[in-house]
C-alpha positions as CSV (number, residue, x, y, z in Angstrom):
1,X,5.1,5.8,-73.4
2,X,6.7,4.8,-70.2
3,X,10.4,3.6,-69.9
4,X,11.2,0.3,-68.0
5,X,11.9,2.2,-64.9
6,X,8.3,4.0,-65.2
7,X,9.2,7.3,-65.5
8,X,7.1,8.5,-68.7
9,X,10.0,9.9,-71.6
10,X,9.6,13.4,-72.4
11,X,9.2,14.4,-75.8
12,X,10.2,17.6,-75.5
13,X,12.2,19.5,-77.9
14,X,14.9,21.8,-76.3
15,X,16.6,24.6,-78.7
16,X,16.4,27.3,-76.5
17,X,16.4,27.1,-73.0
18,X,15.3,30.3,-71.2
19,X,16.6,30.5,-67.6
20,X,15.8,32.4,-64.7
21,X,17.9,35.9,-66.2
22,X,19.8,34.2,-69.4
23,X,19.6,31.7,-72.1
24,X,21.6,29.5,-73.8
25,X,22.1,29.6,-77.4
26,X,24.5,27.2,-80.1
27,X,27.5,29.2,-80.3
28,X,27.6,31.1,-84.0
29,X,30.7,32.6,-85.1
30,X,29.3,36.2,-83.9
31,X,30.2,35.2,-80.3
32,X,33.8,34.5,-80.8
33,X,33.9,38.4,-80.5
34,X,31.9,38.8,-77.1
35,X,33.8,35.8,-76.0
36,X,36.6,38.2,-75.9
37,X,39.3,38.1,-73.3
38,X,36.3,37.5,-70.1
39,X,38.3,34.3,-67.7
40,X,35.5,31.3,-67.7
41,X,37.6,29.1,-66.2
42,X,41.2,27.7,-65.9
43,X,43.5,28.1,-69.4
44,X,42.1,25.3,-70.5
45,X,38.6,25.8,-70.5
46,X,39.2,29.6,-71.9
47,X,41.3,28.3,-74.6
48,X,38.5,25.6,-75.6
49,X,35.9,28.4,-75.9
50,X,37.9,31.1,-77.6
51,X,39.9,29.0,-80.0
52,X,38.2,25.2,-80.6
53,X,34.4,25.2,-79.7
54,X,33.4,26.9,-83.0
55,X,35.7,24.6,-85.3
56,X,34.1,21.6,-83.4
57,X,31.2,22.6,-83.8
58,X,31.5,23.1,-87.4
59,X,32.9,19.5,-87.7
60,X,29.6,18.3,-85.9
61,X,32.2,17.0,-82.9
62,X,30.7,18.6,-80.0
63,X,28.1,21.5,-79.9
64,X,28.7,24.4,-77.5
65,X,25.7,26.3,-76.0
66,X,26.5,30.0,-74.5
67,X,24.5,31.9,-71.9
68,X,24.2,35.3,-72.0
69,X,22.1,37.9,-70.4
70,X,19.5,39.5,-73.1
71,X,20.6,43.0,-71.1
72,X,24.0,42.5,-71.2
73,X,24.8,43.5,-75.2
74,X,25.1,39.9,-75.8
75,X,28.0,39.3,-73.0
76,X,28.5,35.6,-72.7
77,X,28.9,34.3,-69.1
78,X,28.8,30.6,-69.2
79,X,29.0,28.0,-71.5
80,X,28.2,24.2,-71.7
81,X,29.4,21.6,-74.6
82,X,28.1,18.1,-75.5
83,X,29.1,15.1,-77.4
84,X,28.1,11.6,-77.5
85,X,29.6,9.2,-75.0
86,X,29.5,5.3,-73.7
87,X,30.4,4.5,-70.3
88,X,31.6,0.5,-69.5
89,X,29.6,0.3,-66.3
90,X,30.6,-2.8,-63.9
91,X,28.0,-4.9,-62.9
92,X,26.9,-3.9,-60.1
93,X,27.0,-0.4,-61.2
94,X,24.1,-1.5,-63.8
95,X,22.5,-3.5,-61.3
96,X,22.1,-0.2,-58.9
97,X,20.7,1.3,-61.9
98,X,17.9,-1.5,-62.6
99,X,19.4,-2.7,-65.6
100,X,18.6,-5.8,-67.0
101,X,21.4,-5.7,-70.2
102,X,24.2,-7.7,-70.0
103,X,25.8,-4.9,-72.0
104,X,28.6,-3.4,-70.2
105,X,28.4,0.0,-72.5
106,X,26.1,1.7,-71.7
107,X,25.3,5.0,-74.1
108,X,25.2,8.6,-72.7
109,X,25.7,12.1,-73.6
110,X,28.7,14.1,-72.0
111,X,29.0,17.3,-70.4
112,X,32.7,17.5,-72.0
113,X,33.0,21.0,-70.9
114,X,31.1,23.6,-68.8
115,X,32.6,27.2,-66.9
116,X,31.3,30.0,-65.4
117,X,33.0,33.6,-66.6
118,X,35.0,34.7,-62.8
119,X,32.2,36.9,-60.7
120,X,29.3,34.3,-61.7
121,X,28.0,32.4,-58.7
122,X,28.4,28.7,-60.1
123,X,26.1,27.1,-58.4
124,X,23.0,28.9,-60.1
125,X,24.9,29.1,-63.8
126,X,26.5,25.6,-63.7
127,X,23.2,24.2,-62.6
128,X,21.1,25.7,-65.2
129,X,23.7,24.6,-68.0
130,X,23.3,21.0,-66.4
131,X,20.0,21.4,-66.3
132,X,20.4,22.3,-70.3
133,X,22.4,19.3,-71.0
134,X,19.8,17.0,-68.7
135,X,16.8,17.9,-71.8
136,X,18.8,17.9,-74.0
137,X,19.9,14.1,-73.5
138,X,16.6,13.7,-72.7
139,X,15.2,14.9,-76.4
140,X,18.6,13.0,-77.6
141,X,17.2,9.6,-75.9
142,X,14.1,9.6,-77.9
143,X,16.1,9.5,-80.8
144,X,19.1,7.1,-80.9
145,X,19.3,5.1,-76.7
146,X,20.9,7.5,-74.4
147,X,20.3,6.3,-70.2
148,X,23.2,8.4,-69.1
149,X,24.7,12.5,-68.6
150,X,28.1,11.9,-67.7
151,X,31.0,14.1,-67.2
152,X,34.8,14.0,-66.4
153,X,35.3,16.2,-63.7
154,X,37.8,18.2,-62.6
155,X,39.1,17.7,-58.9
156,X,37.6,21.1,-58.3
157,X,34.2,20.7,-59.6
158,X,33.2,16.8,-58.2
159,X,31.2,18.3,-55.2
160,X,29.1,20.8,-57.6
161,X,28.3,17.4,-59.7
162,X,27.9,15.3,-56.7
163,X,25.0,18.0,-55.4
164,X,23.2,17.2,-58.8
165,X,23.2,13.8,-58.2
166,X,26.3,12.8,-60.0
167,X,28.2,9.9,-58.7
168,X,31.5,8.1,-59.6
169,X,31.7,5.6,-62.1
170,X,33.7,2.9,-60.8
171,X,37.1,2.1,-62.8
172,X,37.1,-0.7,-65.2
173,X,39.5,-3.2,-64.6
174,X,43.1,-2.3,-66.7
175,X,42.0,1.3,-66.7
176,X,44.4,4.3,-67.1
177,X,44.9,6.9,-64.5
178,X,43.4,9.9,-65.3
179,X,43.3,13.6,-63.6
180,X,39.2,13.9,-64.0
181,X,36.9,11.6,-62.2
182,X,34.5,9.8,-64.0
183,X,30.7,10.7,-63.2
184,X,27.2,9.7,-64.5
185,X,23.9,11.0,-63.8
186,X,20.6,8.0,-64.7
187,X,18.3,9.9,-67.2
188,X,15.7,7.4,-66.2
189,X,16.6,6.9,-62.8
190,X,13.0,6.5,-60.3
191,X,12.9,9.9,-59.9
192,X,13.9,13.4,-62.1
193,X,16.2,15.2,-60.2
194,X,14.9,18.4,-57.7
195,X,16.8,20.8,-59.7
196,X,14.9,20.2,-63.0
């Protein structure tokens, strides 16, 4: 089956993603534990790990995915979590994309968090979680419509994104000011990205 933009859709189905020297697993309540007092971020994103990702999780709000290094006694490194998103895209923004809709909301999946544990290089981590969260939208696409991964990045992280082939969504007229820039990624853009 090919999409409008004649890349074929994958049909793959992502649980476990083994890469290069880790994988990444749906946090359990066991890992709250190895989680332990290890910086993976700022506060905020080491507060989110140690104190809401499980609960959410629980409450089917967002699913967290840890990486960990089988030789490591189950130390957790990295982490990546996911929900469901809609972006309001301006026309020429869907345009770029080849879309045809006149629907200004357009469905994605979201990177709403992702961190590194200090001493990780990010650039190999991070882009293996992306890489994570690019299947699994991909899987989640052939289930309910998904054309997007986006992300709200922090003013620190918009150059990793932006060497993944992120780029900024354009504000909608009347929007807020926020401290994270907006980004999407096409799922179905003309070609998969070189980091796949």
């Amino acid at each position: 089956m090919r999409r409008p933009c004649g890349r074929p859709c994958s049909r793959s189905r992502v649980t476990k993603l083994a890469v290069a020297e880790f994988e990444l697993t749906v946090l359990v309540e066991e890992d709250l534990q190895a989680l332990g007092s290890a910086v993976y971020g700022n506060e905020d994103l080491d507060e989110f790990v140690r104190k809401d990702a499980f609960g959410l999780g629980l409450d089917h709000v967002t699913t967290t995915y840890v990486a960990r290094h089988p030789s490591e006694l189950g130390a957790i490194f990295g982490y990546v979590s996911l929900v469901t998103d809609c972006v309001r895209l301006q026309p020429a923004e869907r345009e770029g994309m080849g879309l045809t809709t006149e629907f200004e909301v357009i469905p994605a999946v979201k990177i709403a968090r992702l961190a590194c544990r200090q001493g990780r290089v990010k650039e190999n981590t991070g882009t293996a979680m992306v890489r994570y969260a690019y299947l699994g939208a991909v899987r989640i696409s052939n289930i309910a419509a998904a054309r997007l991964l986006t992300v709200d990045a922090k003013a620190e992280s918009v150059e990793f994104y932006e060497k993944l082939g992120f780029v900024r969504n354009e504000k909608s007229p009347g929007a807020r000011a926020r401290e994270t820039v907006s980004m999407r990624l096409d799922l179905f853009g003309p070609a998969e990205p070189s980091w796949l």
